[in-house]
C-alpha positions as CSV (number, residue, x, y, z in Angstrom):
1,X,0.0,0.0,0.0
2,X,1.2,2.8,-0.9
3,X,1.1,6.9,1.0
4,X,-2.7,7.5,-0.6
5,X,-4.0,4.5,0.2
6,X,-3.0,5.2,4.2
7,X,-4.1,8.9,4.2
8,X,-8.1,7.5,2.5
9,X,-7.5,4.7,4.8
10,X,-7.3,6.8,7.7
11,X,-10.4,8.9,6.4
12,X,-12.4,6.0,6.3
13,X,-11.7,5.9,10.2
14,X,-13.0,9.9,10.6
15,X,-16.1,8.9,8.6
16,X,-17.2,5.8,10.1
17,X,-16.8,7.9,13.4
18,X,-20.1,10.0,12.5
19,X,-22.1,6.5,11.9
20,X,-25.6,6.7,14.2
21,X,-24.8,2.5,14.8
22,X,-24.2,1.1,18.5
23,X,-22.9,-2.1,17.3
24,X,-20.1,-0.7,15.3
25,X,-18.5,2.0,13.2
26,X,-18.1,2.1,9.5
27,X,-16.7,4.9,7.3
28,X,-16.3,3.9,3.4
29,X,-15.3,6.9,0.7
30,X,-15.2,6.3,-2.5
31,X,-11.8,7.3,-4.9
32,X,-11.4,8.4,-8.3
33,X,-7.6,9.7,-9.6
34,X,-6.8,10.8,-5.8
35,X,-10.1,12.4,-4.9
36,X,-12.7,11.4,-2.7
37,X,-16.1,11.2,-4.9
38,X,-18.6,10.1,-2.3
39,X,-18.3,9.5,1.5
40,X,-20.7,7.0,3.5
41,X,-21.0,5.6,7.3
42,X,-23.7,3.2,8.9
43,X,-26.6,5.3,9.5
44,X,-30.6,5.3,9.2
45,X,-31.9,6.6,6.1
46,X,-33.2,10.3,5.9
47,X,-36.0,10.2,8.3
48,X,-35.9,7.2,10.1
49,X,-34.5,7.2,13.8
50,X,-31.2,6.2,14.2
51,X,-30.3,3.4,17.1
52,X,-28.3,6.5,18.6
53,X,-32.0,8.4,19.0
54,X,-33.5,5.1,19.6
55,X,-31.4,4.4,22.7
56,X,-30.9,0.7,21.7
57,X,-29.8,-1.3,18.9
58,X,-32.4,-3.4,16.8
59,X,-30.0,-6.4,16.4
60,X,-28.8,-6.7,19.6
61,X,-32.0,-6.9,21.0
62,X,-32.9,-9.6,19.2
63,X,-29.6,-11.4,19.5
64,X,-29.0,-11.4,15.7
65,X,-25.3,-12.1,15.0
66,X,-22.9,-10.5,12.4
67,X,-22.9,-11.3,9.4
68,X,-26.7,-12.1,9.1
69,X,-29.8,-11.0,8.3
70,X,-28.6,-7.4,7.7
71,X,-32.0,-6.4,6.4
72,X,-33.0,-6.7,10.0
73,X,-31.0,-3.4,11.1
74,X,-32.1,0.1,10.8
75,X,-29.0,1.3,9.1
76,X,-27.8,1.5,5.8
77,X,-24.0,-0.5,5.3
78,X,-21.6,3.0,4.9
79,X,-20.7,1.1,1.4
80,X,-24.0,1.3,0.9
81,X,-24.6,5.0,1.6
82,X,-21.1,5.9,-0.3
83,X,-22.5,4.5,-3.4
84,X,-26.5,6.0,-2.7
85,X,-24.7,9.2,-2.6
86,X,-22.5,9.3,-5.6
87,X,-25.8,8.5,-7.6
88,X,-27.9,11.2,-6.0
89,X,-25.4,13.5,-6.6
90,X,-24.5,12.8,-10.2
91,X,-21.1,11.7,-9.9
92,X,-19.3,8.5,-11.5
93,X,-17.9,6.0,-9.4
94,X,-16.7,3.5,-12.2
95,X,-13.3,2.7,-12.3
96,X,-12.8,4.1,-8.4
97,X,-11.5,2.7,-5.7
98,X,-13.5,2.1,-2.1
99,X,-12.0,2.4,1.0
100,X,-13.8,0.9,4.4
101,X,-12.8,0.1,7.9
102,X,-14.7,-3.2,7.2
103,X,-14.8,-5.5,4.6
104,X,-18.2,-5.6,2.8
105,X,-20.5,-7.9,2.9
106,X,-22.1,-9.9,0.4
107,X,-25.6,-7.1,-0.1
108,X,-22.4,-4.2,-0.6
109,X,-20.2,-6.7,-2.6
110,X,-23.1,-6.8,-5.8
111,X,-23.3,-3.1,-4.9
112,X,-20.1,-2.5,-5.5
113,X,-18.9,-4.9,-8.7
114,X,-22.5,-3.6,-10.3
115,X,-21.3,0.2,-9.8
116,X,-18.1,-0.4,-11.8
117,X,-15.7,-0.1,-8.5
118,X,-12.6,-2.3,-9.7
119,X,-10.7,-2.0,-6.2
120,X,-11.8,-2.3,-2.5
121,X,-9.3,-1.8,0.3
122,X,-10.6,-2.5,3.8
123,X,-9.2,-2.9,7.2
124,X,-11.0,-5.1,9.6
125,X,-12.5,-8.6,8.7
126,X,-16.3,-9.5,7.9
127,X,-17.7,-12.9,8.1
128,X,-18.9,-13.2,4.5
129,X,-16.9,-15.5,2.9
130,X,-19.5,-15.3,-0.2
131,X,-19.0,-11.6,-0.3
132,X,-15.2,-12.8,-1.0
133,X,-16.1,-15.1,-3.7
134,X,-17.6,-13.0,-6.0
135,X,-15.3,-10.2,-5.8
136,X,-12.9,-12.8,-7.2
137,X,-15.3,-14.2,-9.7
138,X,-15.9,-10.6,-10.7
139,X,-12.2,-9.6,-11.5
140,X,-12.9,-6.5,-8.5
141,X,-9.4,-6.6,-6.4
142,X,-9.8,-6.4,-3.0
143,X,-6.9,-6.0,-0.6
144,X,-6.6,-6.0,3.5
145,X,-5.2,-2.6,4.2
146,X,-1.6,-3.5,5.9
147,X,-0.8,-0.3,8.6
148,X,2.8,0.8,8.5
């Protein structure tokens, strides 16, 4: 990895820090030619509480583990929102790179090989194998950021 690839992976850190999620933090950004194009972090959707205003956390009430049934969680994945936000703003994310503190998980994965992103770098493990499987069937690379 080289000097970029710290500095976005240390912004991915100051993002995920704003994420409305009790379970855990998550900051992606999204990078085109050494500019950030689009920023995301775990959060509700416009208008729906957060867990943070709920006072408690949706899956860990109902003992749902990681990894699982992520439909069952108030939050958007910060992948997720990276991506939402490029679109709504008009701005091309083919050919980019993503950045996360996580690796994604299979529902970001089809995200993120369908928007044209042809690199993900990400710091902390996910329990989706699958997710890993079809970034490699895909051709997208995907490296385990390595700090110095």
């Amino acid at each position: 990895m080289d000097k970029w690839d710290l500095r976005f992976m240390e912004l991915t850190e100051q993002v995920g820090s704003w994420a409305s999620c009790l379970r855990r933090k998550v900051g992606a950004i999204i990078v085109k030619e050494k500019r950030v194009m689009a920023t995301g972090y775990n959060g509700a959707p416009t208008g729906i509480h957060s867990c943070v205003e709920r006072g408690e956390c949706l899956r860990i009430k109902n003992n749902i583990a990681s990894g699982t049934h992520a439909e069952l969680c108030y939050a958007a994945h910060a992948e997720q929102n990276a991506i939402i936000q490029a679109a709504k703003y008009g701005v091309s994310i083919e050919g980019a790179t993503l950045y996360c503190t996580h690796q994604p998980c299979v529902i970001c994965a089809k995200m993120i090989i369908n928007a044209g992103i042809e690199r993900v770098v990400f710091k902390e493990g996910y329990p989706d194998e699958f997710s890993m499987k079809l970034f490699e069937e895909a051709g997208t690379k995907v490296e385990k950021s390595e700090e110095e």
